[in-house]
Phi, psi and omega in degrees: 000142194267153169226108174245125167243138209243115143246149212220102171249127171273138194211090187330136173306324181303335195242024168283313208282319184284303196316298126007286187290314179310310214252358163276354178247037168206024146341299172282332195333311198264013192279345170255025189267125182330128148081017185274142162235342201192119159253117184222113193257115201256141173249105219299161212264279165187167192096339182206145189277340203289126143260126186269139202261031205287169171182127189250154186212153147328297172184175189320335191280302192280352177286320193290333186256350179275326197271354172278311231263173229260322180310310169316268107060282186289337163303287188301317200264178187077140158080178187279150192266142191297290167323163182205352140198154169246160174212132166257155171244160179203137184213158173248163199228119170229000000 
């Protein structure tokens, strides 16, 4: 059974253009994480600020060792952050 977590970042029209380029320049970064299968960073259309976040896994362990590991870790910290608030979602595929 597949495990996909969804982050649903709200992100002021001025922090569209970084948030986009921060994550076309770490793109390949989880694509070699023990059990990643599929990265998809979707951008709303119009009516909402939310950029949604997917990501599919093997299951739940590997989602859990991407978000321990040191690759996650270096992605994440520095500069000023594009988002002003995130949500995870976590689902199982059945």
């Amino acid at each position: 059974m597949a495990y996909v977590v969804v982050n649903a970042l709200t992100v002021p029209a001025d922090q569209r253009d970084t948030l986009e380029a921060r994550f076309a320049a770490r793109r390949q970064a989880v694509d070699t994480a023990d059990g990643f299968q599929h990265f998809e960073l979707l951008r709303p259309v119009e009516g909402t600020e939310l950029y949604l976040v997917y990501t599919r896994w093997d299951d739940e362990a590997s989602y859990q060792a991407w978000r321990d590991s040191q690759q996650f870790a270096a992605g994440h910290g520095g500069g000023r952050p594009a988002a002003t608030g995130s949500s995870i979602w976590e689902f199982e595929v059945c």
